[in-house]
PLY file of the C-alpha trace (Angstrom):
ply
format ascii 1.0
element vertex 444
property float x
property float y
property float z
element edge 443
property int vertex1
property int vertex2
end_header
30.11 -2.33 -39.90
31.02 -5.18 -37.54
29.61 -8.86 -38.47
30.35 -11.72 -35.85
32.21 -14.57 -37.13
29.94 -16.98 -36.27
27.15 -15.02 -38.56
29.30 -15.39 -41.73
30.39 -18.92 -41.25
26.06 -19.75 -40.84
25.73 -17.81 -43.80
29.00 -20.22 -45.73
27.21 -23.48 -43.91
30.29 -23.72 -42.33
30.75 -24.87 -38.48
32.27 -21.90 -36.26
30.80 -20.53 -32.33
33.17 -17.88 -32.35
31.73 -14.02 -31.46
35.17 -12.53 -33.02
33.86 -9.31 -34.78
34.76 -8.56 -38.50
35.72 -5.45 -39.56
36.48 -5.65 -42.99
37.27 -8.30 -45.65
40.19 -8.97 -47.83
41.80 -10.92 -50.47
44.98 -9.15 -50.72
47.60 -10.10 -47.58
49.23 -6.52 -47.76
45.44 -5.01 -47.57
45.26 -6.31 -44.37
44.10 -4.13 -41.29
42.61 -5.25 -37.67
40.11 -7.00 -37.40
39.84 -8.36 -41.08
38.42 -11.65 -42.54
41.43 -12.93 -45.08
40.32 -15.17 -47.86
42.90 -17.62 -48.67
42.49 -17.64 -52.63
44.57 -19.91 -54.46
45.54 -17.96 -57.74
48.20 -18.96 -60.64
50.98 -16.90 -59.37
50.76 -17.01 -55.72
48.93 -19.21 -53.27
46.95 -17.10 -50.17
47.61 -19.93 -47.93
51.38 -19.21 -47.77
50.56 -15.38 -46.59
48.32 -16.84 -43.32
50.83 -15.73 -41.32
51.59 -12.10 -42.69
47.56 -11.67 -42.23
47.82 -12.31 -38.81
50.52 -10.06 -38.06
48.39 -6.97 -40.20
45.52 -7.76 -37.64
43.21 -10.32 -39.07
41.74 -12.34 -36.85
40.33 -14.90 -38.90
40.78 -16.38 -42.48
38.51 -18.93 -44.66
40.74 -21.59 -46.35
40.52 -24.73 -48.00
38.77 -27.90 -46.93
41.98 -29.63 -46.81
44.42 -27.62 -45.64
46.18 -28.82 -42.84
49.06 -26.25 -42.01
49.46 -23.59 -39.35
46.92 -21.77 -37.97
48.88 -18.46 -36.95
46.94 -17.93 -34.27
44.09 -16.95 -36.97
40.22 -18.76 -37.16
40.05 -20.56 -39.63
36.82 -21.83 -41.46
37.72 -24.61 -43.78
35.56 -24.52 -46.79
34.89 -26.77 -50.23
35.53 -23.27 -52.37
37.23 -19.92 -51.47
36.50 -18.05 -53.82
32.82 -19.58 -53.75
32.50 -18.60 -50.26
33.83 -15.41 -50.98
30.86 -14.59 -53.63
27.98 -16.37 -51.78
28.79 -13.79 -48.78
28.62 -11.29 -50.94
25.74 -12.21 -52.71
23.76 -12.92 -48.94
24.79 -9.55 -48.04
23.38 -7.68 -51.13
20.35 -9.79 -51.12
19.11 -8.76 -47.19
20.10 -5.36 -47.80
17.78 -2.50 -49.05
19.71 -1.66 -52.15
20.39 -1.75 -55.68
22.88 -1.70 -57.91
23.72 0.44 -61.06
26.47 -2.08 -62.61
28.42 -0.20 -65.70
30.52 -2.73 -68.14
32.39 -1.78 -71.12
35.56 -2.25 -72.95
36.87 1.19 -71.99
35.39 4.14 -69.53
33.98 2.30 -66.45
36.56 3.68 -63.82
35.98 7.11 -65.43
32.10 6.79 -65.51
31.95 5.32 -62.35
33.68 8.27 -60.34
31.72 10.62 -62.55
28.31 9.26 -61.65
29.26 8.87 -58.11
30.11 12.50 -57.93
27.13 13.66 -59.29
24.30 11.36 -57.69
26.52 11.74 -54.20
24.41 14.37 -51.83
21.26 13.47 -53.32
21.20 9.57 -53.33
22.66 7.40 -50.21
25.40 6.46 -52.71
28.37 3.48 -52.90
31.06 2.82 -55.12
33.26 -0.13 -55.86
37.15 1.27 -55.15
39.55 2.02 -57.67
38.74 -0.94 -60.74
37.28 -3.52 -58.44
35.43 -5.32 -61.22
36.18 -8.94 -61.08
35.06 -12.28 -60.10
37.36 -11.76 -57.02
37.05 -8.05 -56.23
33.86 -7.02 -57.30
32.71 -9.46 -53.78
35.09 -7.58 -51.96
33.26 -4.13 -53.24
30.03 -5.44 -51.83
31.52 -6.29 -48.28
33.43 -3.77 -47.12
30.73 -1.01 -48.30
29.23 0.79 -45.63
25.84 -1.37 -45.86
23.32 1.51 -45.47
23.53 2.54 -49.26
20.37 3.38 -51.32
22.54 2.13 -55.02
25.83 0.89 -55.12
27.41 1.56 -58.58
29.51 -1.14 -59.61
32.07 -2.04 -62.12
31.77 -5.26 -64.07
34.85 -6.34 -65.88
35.41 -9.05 -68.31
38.46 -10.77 -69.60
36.73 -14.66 -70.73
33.59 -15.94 -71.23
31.05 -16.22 -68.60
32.52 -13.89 -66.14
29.91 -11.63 -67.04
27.27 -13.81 -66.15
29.09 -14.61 -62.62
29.15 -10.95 -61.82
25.67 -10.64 -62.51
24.44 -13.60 -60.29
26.18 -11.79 -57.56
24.76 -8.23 -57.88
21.93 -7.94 -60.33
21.78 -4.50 -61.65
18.83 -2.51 -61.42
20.67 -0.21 -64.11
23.15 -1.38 -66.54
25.36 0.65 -68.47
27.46 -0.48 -71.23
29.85 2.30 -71.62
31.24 1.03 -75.32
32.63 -2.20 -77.12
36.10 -2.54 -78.52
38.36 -5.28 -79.05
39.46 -6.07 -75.55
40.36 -9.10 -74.85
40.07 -10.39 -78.23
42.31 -13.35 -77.45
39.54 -15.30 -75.87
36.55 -14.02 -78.57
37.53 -15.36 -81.58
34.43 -14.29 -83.12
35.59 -10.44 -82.89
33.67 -7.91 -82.27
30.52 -9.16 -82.51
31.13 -12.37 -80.33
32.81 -9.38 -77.74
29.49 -7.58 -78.26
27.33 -10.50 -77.30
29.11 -11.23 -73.94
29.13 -7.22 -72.98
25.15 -7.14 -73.32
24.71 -10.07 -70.96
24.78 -6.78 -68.58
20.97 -6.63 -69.84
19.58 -9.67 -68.63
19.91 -9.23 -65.44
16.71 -10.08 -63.41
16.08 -7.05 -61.90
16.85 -4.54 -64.77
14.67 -1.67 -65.22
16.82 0.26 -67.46
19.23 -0.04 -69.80
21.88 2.73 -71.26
23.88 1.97 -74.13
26.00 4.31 -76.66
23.86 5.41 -79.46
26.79 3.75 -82.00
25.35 1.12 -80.93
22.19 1.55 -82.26
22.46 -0.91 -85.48
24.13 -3.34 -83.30
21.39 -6.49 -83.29
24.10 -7.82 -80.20
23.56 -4.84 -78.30
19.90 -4.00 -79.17
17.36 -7.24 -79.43
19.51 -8.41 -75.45
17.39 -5.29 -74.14
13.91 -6.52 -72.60
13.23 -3.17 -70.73
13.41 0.50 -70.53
16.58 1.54 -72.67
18.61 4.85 -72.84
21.29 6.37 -75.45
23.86 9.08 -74.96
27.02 10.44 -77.17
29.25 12.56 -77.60
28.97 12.33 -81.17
25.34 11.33 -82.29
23.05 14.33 -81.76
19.84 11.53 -82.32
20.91 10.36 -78.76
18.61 10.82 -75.72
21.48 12.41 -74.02
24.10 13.93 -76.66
26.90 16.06 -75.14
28.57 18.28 -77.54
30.86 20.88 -77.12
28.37 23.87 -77.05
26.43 21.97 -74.81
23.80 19.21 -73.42
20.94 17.98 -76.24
17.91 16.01 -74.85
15.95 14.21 -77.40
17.93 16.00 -80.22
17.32 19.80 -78.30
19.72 21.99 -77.35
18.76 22.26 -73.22
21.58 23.25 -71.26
24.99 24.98 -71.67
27.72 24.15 -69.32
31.57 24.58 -69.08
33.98 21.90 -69.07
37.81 21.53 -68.41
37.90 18.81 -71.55
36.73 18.59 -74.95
38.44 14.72 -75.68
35.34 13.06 -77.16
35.82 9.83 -75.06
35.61 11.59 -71.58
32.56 13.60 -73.58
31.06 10.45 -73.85
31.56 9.20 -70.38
30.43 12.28 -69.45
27.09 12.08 -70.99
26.55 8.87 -69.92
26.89 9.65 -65.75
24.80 13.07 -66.65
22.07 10.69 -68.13
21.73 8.10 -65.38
21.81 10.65 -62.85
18.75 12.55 -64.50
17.08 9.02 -64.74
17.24 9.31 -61.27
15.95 12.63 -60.77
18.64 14.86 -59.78
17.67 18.11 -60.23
20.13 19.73 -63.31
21.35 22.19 -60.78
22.96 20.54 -58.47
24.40 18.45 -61.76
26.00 21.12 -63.13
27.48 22.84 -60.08
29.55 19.43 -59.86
30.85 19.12 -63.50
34.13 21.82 -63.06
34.94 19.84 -59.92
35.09 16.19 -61.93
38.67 14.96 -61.87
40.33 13.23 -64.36
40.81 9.67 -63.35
45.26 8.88 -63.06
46.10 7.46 -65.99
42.87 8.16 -68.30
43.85 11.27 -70.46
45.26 13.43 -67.16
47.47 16.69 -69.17
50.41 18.45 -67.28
52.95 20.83 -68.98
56.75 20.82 -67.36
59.38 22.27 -68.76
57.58 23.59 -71.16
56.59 19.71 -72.80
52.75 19.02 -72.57
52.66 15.13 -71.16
49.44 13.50 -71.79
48.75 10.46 -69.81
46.55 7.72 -71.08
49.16 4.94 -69.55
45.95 2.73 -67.68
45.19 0.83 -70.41
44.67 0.27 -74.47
42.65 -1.16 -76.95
42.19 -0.14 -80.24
39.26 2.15 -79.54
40.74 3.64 -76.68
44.26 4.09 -78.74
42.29 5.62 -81.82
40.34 8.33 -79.48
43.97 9.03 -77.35
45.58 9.61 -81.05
42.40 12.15 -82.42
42.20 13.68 -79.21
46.06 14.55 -78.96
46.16 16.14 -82.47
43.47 18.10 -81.40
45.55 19.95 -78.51
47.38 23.67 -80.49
51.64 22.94 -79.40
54.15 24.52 -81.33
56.62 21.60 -81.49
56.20 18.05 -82.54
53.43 15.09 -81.44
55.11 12.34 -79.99
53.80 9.05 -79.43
55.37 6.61 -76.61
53.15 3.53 -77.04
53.23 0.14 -75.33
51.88 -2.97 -76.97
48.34 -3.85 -77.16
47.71 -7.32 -75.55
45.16 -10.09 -75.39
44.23 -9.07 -78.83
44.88 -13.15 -80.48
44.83 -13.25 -83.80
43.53 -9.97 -84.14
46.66 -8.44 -82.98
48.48 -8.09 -86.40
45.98 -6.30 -88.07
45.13 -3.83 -85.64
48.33 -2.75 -84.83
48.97 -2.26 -88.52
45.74 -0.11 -88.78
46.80 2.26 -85.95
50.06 2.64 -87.54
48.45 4.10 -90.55
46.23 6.16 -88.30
49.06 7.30 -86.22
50.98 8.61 -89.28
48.15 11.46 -89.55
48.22 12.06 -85.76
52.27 12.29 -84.61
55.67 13.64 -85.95
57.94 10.64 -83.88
56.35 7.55 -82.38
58.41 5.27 -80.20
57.16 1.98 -78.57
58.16 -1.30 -76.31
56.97 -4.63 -76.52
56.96 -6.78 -79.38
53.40 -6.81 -80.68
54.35 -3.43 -81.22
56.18 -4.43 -84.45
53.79 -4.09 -87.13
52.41 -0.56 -86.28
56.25 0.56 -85.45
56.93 -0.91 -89.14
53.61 0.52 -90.44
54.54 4.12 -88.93
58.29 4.09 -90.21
56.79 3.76 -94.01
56.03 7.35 -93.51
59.79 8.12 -93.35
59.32 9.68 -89.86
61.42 8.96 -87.23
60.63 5.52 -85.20
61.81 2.68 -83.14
60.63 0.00 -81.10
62.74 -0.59 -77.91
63.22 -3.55 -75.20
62.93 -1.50 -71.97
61.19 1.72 -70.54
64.70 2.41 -69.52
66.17 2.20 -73.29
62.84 4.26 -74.52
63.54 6.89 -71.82
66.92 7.99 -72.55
65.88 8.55 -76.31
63.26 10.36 -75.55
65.07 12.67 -73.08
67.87 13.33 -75.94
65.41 14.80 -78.51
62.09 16.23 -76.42
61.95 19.92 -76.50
59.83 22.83 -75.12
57.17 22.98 -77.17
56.41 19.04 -77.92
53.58 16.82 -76.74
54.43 13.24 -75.74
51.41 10.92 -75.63
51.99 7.63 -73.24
49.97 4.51 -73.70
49.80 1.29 -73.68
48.22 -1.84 -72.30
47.83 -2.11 -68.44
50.85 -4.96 -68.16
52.96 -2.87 -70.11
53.12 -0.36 -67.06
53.95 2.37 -69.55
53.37 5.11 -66.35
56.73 4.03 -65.44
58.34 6.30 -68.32
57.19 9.41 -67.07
59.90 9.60 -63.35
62.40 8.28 -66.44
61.44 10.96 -68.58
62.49 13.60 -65.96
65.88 12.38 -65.07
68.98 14.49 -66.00
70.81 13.63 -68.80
0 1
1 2
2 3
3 4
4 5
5 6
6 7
7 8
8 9
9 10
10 11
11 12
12 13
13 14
14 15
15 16
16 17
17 18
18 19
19 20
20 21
21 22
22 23
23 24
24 25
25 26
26 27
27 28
28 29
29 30
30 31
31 32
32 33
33 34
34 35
35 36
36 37
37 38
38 39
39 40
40 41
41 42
42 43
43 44
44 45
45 46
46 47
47 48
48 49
49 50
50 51
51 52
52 53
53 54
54 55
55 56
56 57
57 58
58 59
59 60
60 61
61 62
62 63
63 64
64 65
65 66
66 67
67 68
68 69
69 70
70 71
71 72
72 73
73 74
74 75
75 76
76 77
77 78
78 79
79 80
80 81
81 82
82 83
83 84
84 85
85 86
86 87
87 88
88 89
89 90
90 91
91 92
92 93
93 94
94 95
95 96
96 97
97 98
98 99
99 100
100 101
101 102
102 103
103 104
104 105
105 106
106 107
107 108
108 109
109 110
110 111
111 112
112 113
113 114
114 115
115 116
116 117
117 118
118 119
119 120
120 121
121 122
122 123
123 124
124 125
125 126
126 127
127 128
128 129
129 130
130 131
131 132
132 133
133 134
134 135
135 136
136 137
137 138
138 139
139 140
140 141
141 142
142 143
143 144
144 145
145 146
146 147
147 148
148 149
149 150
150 151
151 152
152 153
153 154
154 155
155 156
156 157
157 158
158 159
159 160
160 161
161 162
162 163
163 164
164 165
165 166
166 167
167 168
168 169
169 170
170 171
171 172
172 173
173 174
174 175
175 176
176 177
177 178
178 179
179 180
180 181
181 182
182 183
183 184
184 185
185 186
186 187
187 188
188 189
189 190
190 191
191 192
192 193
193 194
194 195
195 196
196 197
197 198
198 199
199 200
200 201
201 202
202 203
203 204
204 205
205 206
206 207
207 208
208 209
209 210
210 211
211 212
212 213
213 214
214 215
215 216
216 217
217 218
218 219
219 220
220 221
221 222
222 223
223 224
224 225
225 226
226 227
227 228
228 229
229 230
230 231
231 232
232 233
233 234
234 235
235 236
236 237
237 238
238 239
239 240
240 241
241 242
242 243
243 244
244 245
245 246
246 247
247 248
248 249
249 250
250 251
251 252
252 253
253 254
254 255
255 256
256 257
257 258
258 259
259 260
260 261
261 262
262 263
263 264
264 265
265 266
266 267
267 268
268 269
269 270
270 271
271 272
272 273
273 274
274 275
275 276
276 277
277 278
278 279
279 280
280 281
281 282
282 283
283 284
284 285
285 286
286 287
287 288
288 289
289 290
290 291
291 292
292 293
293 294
294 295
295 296
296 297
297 298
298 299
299 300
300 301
301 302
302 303
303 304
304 305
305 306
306 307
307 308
308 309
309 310
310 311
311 312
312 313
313 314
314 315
315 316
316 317
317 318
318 319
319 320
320 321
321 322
322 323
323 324
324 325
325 326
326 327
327 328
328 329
329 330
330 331
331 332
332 333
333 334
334 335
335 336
336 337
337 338
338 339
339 340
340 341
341 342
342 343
343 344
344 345
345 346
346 347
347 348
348 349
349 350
350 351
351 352
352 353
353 354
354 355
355 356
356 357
357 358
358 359
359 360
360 361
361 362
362 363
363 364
364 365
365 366
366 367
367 368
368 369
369 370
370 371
371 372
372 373
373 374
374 375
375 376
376 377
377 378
378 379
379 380
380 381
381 382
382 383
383 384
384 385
385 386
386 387
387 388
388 389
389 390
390 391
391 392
392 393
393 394
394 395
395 396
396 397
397 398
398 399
399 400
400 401
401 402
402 403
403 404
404 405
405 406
406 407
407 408
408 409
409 410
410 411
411 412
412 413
413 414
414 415
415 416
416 417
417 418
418 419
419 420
420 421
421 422
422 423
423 424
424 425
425 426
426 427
427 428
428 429
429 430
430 431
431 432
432 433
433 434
434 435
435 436
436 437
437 438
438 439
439 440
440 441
441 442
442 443
């Protein structure tokens, strides 16, 4: 889809004649290809103005910057505005609003990538169907998801992060779902709700008052949850993988609507996290009336999403990767749903700290260390919040440590895994814990 400069800047308020044609749109300098709009963002570690010139020579042909900038142009055409990053939302917001689409917008604390993929799969071929790339779910990507769609969509599903306060509310105002899904609630980004849980639980169901809502989902663990439940003003929806009273319960033996066993159907993973993201996209897409054959002709095909739970054996070692990201929930279903998997060696656990957790940190590292005593023969970790569950863990007498590198973690590893074991990596997304696994393979 090709916009003319001179369109956008009417739609920013901002003075430009030029005809140039935009191709695409981008915040990200190395993202770059011809014919792109580059949005100049300052951010904390890096400032978008200093990269003008490496946008140019990737093919954009234009860039928005701030008012006041007064450097080199690089050949590019520039629009000077008050805001980037306001500019870069109110486009995005224009261009949903004159469109004939809506969006399905999915929050959570864990499983949004996963549902997301999931849903697309399985409403793509009967819906005229969108997707925000890989976790585009911010104040500064989600825009970006918007603009470079293919504008002829019928529903764009779209993820909806949030790390602080009011960035829920943000997303919202710039692509009001006509669906929202609220795939769980953990203690993510606890460092900036110090009320916990509940405070977390608040901000997750602003999802729900969305002006154009028709229909809410929510996990039926949720159910008792006065945050979750008295936000809803509309229609509302619950699925599980563990509460047959849900609209939409997914066990292992099967699909139960309204508490009735209806369908049967074969599945490549019995974790009950992915069982639950699972019957969340199979809900939503029967909401929206695709038939439950052409549903179920798509499940075998679902992939695991990299870094969510993906399984490989090598050398006779079954590797489980769950390296995206962690929170407590998401570390207490890895931890269930490994000790579940028949090996004839030992559990290992290769964990990474959990961040942004505040002052809740402490204690929930602690709890997980009891937990993982149940769940794991060795369990080795890096990063220093790390401490109290590594301590917590070695009170069982089995063998621990807590390292400074993924380098240092490694080579242990690679002196004591054997055919046989399972190693379980995980960790928080800074911790980059994926990084152990070409370690893990090199030759001692």
């Amino acid at each position: 889809m090709q916009i003319p400069l001179s369109k956008i800047a009417r739609h920013l308020s901002l003075p430009c004649t030029s005809e140039l044609p935009i191709q695409n749109f981008q915040i990200d300098s190395r993202r770059i290809s011809c014919g792109s709009l580059f949005f100049a963002l300052k951010g904390k570690k890096s400032d978008g103005h200093s990269f003008l010139g490496e946008a140019k020579a990737r093919g954009a042909v234009a860039a928005v910057v701030e008012k006041g900038y007064s450097g080199e142009t690089h050949g590019l055409q520039l629009l000077p505005a008050p805001s980037v990053l306001e500019s870069l939302q109110l486009l995005a917001r224009q261009e949903l609003q004159k469109r004939n689409c809506r969006v399905i917008g999915i929050t959570g604390s864990s499983g949004k990538t996963t549902t997301k993929e999931w849903l697309f799969s399985l409403l793509s071929g009967t819906l005229r169907i969108g997707k925000s790339p890989e976790n585009y779910n911010t104040q500064l990507t989600l825009p970006l998801s918007i603009l470079n769609s293919r504008g002829d969509e019928e529903w764009l599903v779209l993820e909806m992060g949030m790390s602080n306060p009011g960035e829920l509310t943000q997303l919202i105002s710039i692509a009001p779902p006509t669906i929202a899904l609220l795939t769980g609630v953990a203690l993510a980004h606890a460092s900036s709700f110090p009320g916990g849980w509940r405070e977390i639980a608040r901000e997750k169901a602003t999802i729900f008052s969305s002006p154009r809502l028709s229909c809410a989902f929510y996990p039926k663990e949720l159910d008792l949850s006065p945050e979750i439940t008295t936000a809803i003003r509309t229609k509302s929806i619950t699925f599980s993988a563990e509460k047959k009273e849900a609209d939409y319960f997914l066990s292992p033996q099967g699909l139960f609507l309204n508490g009735i066993h209806s369908y049967t159907l074969p599945i490549s993973f019995q974790e009950p996290h992915l069982r639950q993201n699972l019957a969340l996209a199979i809900a939503v897409a029967m909401e929206l009336g695709v038939l439950w054959e052409n549903i179920s002709e798509k499940i075998p095909m679902l992939e695991q999403i990299a870094g969510r739970g993906n399984r490989w054996e090598k050398e006779g070692i079954l590797y489980i990767d769950e390296s995206y990201n962690a929170n407590p929930a998401s570390m207490r279903a890895a931890f269930i749903a490994a000790s579940s998997l028949q090996v004839s060696g030992r559990r290992i656990a290769l964990l990474g700290s959990m961040l942004s957790l505040g002052s809740f940190s402490e204690k929930c590292h602690k709890e997980l260390g009891e937990l993982a005593i149940c769940h794991f023969d060795c369990l080795f970790g890096i990063g220093e919040e790390l401490a109290p569950l590594i301590e917590t863990f070695g009170k069982s007498n089995k063998e621990t440590a807590l390292f400074s590198s993924h380098e240092e973690l490694a080579a242990h590893v690679r002196t004591l895994k054997k055919p046989g074991d399972l190693i379980l990596v995980k960790g928080s997304r800074s911790m980059e814990m994926e990084r152990l696994f070409p370690l893990l393979a090199k030759t001692l």
